[in-house]
C-alpha positions as CSV (number, residue, x, y, z in Angstrom):
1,X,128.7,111.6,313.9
2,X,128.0,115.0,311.6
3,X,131.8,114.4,310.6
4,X,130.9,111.2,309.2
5,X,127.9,112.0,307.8
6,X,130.0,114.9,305.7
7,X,132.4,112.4,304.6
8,X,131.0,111.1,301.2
9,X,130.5,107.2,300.9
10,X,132.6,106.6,297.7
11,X,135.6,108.4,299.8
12,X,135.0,105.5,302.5
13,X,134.8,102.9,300.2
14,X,138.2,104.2,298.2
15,X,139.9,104.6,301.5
16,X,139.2,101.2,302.8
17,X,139.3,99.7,299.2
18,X,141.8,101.3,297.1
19,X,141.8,100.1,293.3
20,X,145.0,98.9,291.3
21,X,146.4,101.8,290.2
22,X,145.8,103.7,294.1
23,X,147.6,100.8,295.9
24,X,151.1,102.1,295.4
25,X,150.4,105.9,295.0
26,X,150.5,108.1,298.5
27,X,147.3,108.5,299.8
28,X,144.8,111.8,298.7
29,X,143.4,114.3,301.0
30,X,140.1,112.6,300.8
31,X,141.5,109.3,301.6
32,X,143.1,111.0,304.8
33,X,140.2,113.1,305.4
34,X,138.2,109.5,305.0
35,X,140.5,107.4,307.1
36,X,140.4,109.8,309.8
37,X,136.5,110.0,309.9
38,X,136.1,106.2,310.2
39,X,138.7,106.2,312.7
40,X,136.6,108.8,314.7
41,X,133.9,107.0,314.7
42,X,134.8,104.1,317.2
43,X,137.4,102.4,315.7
44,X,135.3,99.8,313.8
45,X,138.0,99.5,311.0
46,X,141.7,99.4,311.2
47,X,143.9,102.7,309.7
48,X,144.9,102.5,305.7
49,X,148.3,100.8,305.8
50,X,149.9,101.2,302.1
51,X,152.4,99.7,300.3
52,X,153.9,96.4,300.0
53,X,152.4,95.8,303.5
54,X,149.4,97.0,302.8
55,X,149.5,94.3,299.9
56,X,150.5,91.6,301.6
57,X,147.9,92.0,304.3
58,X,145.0,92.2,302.3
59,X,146.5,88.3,300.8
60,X,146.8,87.3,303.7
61,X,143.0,88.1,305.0
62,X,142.3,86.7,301.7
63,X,143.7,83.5,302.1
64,X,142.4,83.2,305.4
65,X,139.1,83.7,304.3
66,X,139.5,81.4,301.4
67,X,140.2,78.6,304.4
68,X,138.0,79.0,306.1
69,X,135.2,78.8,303.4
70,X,137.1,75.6,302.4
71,X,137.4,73.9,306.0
72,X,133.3,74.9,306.0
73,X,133.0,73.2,302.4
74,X,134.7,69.6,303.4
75,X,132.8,70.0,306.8
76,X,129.6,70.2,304.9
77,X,130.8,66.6,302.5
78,X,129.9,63.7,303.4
79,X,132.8,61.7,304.9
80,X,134.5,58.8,304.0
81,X,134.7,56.6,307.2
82,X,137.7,54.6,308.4
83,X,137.0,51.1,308.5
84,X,134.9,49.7,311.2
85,X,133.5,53.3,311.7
86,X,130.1,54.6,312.6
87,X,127.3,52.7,310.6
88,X,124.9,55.8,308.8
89,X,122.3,55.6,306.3
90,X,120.1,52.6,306.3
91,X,120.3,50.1,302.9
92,X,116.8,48.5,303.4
93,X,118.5,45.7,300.9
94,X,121.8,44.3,302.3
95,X,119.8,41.2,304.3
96,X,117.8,40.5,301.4
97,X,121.1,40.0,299.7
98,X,121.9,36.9,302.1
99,X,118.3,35.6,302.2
100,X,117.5,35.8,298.5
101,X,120.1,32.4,297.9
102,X,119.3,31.0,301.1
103,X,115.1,31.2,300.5
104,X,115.9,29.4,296.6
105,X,117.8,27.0,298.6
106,X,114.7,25.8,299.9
107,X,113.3,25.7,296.4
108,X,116.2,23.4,294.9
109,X,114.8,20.3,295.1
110,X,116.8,17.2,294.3
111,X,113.1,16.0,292.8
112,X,113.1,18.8,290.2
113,X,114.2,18.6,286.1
114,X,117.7,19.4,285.4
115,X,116.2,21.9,283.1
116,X,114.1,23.1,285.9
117,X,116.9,23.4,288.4
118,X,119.2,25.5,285.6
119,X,116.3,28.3,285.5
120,X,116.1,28.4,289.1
121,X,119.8,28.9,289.8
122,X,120.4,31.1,286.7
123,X,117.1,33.2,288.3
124,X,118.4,33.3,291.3
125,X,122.0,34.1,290.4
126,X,121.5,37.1,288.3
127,X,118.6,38.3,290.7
128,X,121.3,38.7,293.5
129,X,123.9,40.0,291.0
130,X,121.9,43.0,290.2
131,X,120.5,43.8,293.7
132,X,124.3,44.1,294.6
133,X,125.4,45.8,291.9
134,X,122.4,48.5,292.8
135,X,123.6,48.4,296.2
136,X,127.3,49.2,295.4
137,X,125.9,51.7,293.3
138,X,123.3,53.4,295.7
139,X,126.2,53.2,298.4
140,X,128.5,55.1,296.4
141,X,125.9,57.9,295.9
142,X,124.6,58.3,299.1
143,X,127.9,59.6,300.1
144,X,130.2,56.4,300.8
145,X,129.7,56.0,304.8
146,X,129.7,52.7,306.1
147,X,125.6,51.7,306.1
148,X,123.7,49.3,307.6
149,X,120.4,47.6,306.7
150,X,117.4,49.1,309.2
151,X,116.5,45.1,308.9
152,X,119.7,43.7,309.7
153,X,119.5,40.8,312.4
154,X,122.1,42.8,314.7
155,X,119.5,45.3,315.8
156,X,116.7,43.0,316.9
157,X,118.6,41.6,319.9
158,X,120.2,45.5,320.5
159,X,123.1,44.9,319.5
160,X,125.6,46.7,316.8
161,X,124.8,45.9,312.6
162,X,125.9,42.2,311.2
163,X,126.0,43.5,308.3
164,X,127.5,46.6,306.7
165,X,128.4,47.6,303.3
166,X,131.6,50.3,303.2
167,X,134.6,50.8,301.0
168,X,135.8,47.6,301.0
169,X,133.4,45.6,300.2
170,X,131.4,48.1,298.1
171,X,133.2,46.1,295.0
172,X,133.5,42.5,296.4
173,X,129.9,42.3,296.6
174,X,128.9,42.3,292.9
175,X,132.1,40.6,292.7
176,X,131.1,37.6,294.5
177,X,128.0,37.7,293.0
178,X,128.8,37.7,289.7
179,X,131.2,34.7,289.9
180,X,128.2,32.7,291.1
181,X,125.8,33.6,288.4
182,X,128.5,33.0,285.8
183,X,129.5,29.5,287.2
184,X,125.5,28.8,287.6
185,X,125.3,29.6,284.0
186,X,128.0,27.8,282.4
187,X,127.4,24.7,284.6
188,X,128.1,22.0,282.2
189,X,124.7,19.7,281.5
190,X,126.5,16.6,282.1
191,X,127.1,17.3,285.9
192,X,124.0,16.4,288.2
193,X,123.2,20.2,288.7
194,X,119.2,19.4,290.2
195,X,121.8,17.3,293.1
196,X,124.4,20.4,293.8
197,X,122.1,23.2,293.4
198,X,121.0,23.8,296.8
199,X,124.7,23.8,298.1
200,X,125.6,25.9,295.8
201,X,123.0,28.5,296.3
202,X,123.7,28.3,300.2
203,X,127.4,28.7,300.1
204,X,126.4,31.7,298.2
205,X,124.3,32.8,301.1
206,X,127.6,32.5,303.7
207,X,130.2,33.9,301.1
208,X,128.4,37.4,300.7
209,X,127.3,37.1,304.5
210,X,131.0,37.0,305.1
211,X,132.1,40.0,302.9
212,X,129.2,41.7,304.6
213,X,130.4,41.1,308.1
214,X,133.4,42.4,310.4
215,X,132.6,40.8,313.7
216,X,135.8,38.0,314.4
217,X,133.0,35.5,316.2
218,X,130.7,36.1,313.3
219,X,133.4,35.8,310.9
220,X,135.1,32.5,312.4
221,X,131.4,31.1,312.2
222,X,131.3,31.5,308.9
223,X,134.1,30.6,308.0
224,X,133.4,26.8,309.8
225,X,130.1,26.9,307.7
226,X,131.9,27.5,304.3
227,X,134.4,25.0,305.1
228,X,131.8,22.4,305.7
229,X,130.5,22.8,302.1
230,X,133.8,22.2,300.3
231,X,134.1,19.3,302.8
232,X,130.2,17.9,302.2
233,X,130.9,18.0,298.0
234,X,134.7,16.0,298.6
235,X,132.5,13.4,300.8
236,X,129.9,13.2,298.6
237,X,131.4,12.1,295.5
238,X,132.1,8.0,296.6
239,X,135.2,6.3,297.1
240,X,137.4,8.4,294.8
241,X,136.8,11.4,296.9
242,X,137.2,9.9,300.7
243,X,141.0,9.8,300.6
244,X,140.8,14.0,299.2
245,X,137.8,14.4,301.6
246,X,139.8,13.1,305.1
247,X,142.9,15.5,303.8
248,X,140.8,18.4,303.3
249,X,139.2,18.1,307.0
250,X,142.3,17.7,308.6
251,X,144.0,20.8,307.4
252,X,140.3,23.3,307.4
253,X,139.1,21.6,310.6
254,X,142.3,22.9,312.3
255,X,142.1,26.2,310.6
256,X,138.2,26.6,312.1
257,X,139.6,25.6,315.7
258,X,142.4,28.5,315.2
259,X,140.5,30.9,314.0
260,X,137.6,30.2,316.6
261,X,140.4,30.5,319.3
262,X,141.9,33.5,318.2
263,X,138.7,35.5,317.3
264,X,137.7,35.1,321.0
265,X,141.0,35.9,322.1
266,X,141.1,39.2,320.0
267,X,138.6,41.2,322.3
268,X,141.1,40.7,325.5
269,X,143.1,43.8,326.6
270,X,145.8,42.2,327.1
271,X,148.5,43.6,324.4
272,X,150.2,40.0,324.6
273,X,146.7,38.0,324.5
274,X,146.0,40.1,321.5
275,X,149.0,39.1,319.8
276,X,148.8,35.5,320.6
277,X,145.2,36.0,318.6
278,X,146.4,37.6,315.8
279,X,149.5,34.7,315.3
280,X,146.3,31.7,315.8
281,X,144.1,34.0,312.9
282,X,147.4,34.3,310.9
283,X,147.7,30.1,310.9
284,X,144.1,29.7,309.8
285,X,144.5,32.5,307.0
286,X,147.6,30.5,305.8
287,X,146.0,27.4,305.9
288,X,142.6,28.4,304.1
289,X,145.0,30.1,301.5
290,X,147.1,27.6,300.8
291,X,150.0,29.1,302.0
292,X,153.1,26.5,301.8
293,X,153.6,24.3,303.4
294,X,149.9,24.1,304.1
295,X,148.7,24.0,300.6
296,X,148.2,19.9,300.5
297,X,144.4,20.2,300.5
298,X,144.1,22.7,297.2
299,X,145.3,20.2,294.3
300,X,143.0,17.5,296.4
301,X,140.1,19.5,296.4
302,X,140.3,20.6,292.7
303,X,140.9,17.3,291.4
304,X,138.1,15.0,293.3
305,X,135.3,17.6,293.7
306,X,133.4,18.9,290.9
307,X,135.1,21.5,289.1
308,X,132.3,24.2,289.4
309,X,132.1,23.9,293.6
310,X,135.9,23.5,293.8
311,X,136.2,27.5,291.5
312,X,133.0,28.7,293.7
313,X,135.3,27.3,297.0
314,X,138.3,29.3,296.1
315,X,137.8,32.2,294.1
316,X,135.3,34.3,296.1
317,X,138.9,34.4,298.4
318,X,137.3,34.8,302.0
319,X,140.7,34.2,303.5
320,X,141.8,37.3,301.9
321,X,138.9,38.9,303.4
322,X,140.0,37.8,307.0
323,X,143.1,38.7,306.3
324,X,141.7,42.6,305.9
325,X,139.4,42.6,308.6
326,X,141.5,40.8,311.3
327,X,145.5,40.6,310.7
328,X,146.0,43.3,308.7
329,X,144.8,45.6,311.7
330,X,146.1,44.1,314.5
331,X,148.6,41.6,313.7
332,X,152.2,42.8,314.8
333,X,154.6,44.0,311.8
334,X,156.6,41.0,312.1
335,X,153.6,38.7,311.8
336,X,152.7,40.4,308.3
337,X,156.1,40.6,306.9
338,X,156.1,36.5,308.3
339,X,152.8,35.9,305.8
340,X,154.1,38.3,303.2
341,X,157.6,36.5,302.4
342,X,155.6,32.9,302.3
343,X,153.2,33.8,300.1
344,X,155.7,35.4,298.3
345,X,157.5,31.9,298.1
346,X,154.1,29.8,297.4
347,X,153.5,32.2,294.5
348,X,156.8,31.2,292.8
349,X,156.5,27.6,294.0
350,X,152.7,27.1,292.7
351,X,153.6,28.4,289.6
352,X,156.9,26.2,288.6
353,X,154.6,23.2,289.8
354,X,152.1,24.9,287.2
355,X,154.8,24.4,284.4
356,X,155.2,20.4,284.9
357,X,151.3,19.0,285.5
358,X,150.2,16.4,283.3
359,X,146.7,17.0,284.3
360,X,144.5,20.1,283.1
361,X,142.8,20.3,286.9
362,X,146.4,20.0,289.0
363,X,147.9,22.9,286.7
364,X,144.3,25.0,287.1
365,X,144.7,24.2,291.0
366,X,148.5,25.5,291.0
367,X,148.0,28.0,289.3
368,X,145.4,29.4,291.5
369,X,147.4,28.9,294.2
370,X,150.1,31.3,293.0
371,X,147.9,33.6,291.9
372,X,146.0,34.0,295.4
373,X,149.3,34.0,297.1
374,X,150.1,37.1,294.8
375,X,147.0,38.6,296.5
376,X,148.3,37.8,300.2
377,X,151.4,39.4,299.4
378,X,149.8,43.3,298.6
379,X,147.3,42.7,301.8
380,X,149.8,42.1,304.0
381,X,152.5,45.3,302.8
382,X,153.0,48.5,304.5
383,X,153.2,50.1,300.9
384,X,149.4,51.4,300.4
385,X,150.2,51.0,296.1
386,X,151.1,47.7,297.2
387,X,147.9,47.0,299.2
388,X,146.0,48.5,296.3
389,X,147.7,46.2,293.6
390,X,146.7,43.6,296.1
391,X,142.7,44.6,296.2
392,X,143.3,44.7,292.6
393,X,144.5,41.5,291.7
394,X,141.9,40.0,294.1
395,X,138.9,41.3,291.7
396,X,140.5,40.7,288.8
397,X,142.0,37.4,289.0
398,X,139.4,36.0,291.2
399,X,136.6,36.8,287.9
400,X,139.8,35.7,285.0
401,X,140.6,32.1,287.2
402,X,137.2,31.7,287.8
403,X,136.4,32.3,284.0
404,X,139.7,29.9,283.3
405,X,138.3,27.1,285.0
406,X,135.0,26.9,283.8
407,X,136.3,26.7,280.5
408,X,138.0,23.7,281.7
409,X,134.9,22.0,282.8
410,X,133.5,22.4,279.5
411,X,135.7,21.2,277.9
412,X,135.7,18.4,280.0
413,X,132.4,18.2,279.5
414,X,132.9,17.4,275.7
415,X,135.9,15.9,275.8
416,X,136.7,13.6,279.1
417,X,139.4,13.7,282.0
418,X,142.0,16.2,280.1
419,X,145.6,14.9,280.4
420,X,148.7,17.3,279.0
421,X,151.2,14.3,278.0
422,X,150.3,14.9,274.6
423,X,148.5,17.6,271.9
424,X,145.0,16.8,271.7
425,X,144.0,19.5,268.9
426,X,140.3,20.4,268.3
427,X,140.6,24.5,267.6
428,X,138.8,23.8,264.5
429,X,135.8,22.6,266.3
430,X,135.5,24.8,269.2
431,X,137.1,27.5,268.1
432,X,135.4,30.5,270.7
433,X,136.0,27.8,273.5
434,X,139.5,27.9,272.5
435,X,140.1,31.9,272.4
436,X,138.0,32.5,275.6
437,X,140.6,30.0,277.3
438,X,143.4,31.8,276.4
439,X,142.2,34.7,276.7
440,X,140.9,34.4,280.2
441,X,144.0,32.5,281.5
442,X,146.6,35.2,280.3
443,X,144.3,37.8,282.0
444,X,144.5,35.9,285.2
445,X,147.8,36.4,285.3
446,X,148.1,39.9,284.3
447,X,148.3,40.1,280.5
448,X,148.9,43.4,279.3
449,X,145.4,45.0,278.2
450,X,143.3,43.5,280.6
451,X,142.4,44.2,284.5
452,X,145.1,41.9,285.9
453,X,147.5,43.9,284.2
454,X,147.2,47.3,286.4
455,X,147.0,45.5,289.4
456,X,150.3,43.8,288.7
457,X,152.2,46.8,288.2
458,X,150.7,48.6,291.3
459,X,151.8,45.1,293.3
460,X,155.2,45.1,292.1
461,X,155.9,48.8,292.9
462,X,154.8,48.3,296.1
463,X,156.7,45.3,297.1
464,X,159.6,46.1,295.9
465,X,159.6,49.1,297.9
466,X,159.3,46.5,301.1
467,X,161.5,44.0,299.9
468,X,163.9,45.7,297.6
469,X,165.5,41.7,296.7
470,X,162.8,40.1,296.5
471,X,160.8,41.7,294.5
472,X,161.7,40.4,291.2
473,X,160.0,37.2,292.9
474,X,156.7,38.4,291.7
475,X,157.6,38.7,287.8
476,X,159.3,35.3,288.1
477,X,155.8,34.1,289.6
478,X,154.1,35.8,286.7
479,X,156.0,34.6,283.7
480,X,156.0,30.8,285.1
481,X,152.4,30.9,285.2
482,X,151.8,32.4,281.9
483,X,154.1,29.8,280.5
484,X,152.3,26.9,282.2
485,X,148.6,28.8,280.4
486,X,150.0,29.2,277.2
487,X,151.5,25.3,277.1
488,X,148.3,24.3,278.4
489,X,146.4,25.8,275.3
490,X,149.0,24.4,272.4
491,X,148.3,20.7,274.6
492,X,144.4,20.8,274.9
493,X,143.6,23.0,271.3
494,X,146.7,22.6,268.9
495,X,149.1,19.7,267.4
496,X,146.9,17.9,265.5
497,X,143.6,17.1,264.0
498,X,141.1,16.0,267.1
499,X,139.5,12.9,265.5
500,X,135.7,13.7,264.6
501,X,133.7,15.8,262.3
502,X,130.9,17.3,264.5
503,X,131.5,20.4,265.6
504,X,131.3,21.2,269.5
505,X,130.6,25.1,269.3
506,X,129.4,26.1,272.7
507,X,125.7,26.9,273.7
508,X,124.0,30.1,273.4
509,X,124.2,30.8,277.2
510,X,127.9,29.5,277.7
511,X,128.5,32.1,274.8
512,X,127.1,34.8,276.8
513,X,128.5,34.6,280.2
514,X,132.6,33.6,278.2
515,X,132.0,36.6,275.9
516,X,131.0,39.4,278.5
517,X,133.3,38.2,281.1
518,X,136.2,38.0,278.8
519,X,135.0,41.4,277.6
520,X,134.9,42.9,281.1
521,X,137.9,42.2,281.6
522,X,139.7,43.7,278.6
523,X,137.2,47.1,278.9
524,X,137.7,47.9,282.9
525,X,141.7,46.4,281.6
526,X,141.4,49.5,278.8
527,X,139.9,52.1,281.9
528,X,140.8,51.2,284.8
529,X,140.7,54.5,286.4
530,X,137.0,54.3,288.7
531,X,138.7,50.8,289.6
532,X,141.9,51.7,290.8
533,X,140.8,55.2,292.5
534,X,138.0,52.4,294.3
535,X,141.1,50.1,295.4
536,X,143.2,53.1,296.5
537,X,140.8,54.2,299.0
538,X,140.1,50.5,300.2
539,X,144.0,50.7,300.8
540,X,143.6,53.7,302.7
541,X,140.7,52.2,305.0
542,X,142.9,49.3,305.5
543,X,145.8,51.8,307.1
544,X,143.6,54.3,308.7
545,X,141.8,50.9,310.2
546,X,145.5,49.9,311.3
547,X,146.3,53.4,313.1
548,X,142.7,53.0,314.7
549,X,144.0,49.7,316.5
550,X,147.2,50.9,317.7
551,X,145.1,54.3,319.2
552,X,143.0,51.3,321.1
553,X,146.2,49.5,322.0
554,X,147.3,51.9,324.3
555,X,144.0,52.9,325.9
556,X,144.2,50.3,328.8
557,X,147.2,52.3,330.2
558,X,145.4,55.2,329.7
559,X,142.0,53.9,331.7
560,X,144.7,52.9,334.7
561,X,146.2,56.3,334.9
562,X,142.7,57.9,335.1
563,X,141.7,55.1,337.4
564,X,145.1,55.9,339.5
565,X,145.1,59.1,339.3
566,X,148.6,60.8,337.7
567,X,151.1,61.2,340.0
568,X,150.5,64.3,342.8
569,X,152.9,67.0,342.8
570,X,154.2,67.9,346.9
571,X,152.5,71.4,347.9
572,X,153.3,73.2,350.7
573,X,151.0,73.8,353.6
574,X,151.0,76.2,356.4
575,X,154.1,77.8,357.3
576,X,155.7,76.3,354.4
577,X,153.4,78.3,352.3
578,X,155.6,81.6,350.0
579,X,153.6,84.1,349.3
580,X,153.3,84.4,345.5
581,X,155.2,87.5,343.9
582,X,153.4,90.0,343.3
583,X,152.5,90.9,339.7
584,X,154.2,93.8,338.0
């Protein structure tokens, strides 16, 4: 103890921390008499090593403790959860984002004004689009973890969350939410809206309950009700929509039986009962997507019903969304690769029937069927760029076609049934009509500059990389369908003088929900950056969701070796008994 006490402390500190220009120098008589004291005193710090050893152990330690402080840093972040994780972090508002259309519902009275019934959806519409927008964007700041509402029906009868907001449909709610506000906006006059309002603002209610949910029963329940609407607004428009009204039921009737069948079947632990599910859910996707050659009811549906139900139908895409939460999981490869070359097929096949319509709702209807397909194609690939161009193009051309054919039914609206045999003029009198619909139908198909555009790229990339000759299928999808757009403009705006003198500018509030959605779409087109980063990590939900099922998979074996017991290995007894060697 006196010896340390007569070693001085900046000797210590010099011997244990040489500086820069001591590190390669041999050691002074103070470091030795220094290393030699702290030595004496226990051992409590290791002997001065020198050199390049010396060096390279103190990097070492520093990288290691550099690690560590790391692997403490990320432990201290809030993580991003797989999908289906733990639900963390009550959102007090994600119910009230189903009830809020569902309690107006109750409001829309077939007895009330037209003008009446327009400020009561409008209300209503935007009211839901900015609680979901502040949800996606409180979600995002409280860290990203799946979350649950503390009101959420689930938890009054015990059991897990309904609903739930996480990664993948952080986006898809404001998403769906803002097509309905813009369609409730631009809903032409002439259309009976005080009669279709109440359908409308409960098919809102089921489309974001669906986005919100991940249970297959809850999610094949839903699904029956949705299809119900679209079948109610078919049957409800006379005699001209019976014939489009008995096709329609045949094709989504089957697809709720399938998907009823398979959603109970997908609980079983049976691996081949679990497949068996997965191939009935993959039918009903294909049917509700119009998947060829199951696709009869789409042109039907967009042709008979009213234009605004049949966009508010389709574009919201919950087949897509089944096709995340229950086949791209669990389906085997061969079933994904199965959906992934058909749609690849109806993409190319909508869009050359796109080319040769005569009638501005067919082409609108193939069109969209293409351009969904496109979708189908990224959710289903292994490629995550390609499952991100897919998440993409679902956001981006969902808001573009919807957009697209809205403009069509106001220009119906001014104009009559819209044929393409021959040029029909009219720029001159509606000229921002004419601009947003070419504007809004190159974007849905991914026009350069806009939000289509980056989701394109990304799908291409990635399905090329799965089907290295076939890929060029997707640009021949999307230069067919721009063609069919831009031949539908020069028909409906260009070729001649439309006869009349009265100009047929649109109204102030059409002008506002074309402009800003059109503008959208070119800004987030310009910076897409936040959007694809969002997408990416969807992607990578989807996959780590994926690697989760196959981990479950395999736990029945598991749970009858433990129940079994592993196999016991002979052990002698008695004489047979060695005696063990002794140690050395």
């Amino acid at each position: 103890m006196h010896a340390q006490l007569a070693v001085p402390a900046r000797a210590v500190a010099a011997a244990r921390f040489p500086s820069g220009a001591e590190r390669g120098r041999r050691p002074s008589r103070s470091h030795r008499a220094a290393s030699r004291a702290v030595g004496a005193g226990g051992g409590a710090a290791p002997p001065l090593r020198l050199g390049a050893r010396a060096r390279r152990s103190r990097r070492d330690a520093r990288r290691g403790a550099g690690a560590a402080v790391r692997v403490d840093v990320r432990a201290l972040r809030p993580r991003r959860a797989p999908l289906g994780g733990a639900h963390r972090g009550p959102i007090p508002v994600t119910t009230l984002l189903v009830l809020i259309p569902a309690l107006a519902a109750i409001f829309a009275s077939p007895s009330l004004s037209r003008h009446a019934a327009r400020r009561l959806g409008v209300a209503t519409g935007l009211g839901v689009l900015l609680l979901a927008v502040s949800i996606s964007i409180v979600w995002h700041l409280a860290g990203a973890v799946p979350a649950s509402d503390v009101l959420d029906p689930g938890r009054w009868i015990g059991a897990a969350p309904l609903f739930a907001v996480d990664e993948l449909n952080s986006l898809l709610l404001p998403f769906t939410a803002a097509i309905f506000a813009f369609v409730l906006l631009v809903q032409p006059n002439t259309l009976a809206i005080e009669t279709t309002l109440r359908r409308l603002l409960l098919a809102e209610s089921v489309t974001l309950a669906t986005f919100l949910s991940s249970g297959p029963v809850v999610l094949a329940f839903l699904w029956c009700l949705s299809a119900v609407g679209g079948w109610l607004e078919l049957r409800l428009q006379g005699a001209p929509g019976r014939g489009a009204a008995r096709v329609f039921a045949l094709y989504l009737a089957s697809s709720c039986v399938l998907l009823l069948l398979g959603a109970v079947l997908l609980g079983s632990d049976s691996a081949s009962t679990r497949g068996a599910a997965t191939a009935l859910i993959a039918l009903a996707l294909m049917v509700r997507k119009g998947i060829a050659p199951l696709h009869s009811w789409m042109p039907e549906l967009f042709a008979h019903a009213p234009l605004p139900a049949s966009v508010l139908f389709n574009a919201p895409q919950i087949g897509a969304w089944i096709a995340v939460r229950l086949v791209a999981p669990h389906a085997p490869l061969w079933i994904l690769e199965v959906i992934s070359l058909t749609s690849l097929a109806t993409a190319v096949y909508g869009a050359g029937l796109a080319l040769v319509q005569v009638d501005a709702r067919r082409m609108f209807a193939w069109l969209f069927l293409s351009q969904s397909a496109l979708v189908l194609v990224g959710l289903e690939s292994q490629a995550s760029i390609a499952r991100a161009g897919g998440l993409s193009i679902w956001i981006s051309s969902g808001l573009a076609l919807a957009g697209f054919g809205m403009t069509i039914a106001a220009l119906e609206a001014r104009r009559g049934p819209l044929s393409l045999r021959q040029f029909a003029g009219g720029y001159e009198r509606k000229p921002l009509l004419a601009a947003c619909f070419l504007l809004l139908g190159l974007a849905s198909v991914g026009f350069p500059g806009t939000l289509g555009f980056v989701g394109q790229e990304a799908l291409v990339h990635g399905v090329v990389s799965d089907f290295p000759h076939l890929g060029f299928a997707i640009l021949i999808a999307s230069m067919l369908n721009g063609i069919a757009v831009l031949r539908t403009y020069f028909v409906l705006f260009c070729g001649r003088e439309e006869p009349g003198r009265l100009p047929q500018r649109l109204r102030p509030r059409e002008q506002l929900a074309f402009v800003t959605l059109a503008a959208l779409l070119v800004l987030v087109g310009m910076f897409p950056g936040p959007f694809v980063r969002s997408r990416s990590r969807a992607g990578e939900s989807m996959r780590l969701a994926r690697a989760a099922s196959a981990d479950r998979a395999t736990m029945p074996s598991m749970r009858s070796v433990l129940a079994h017991g592993a196999p016991r290995q002979h052990r002698a007894t008695g004489d047979d008994q060695t005696p063990a060697p002794p140690r050395k």
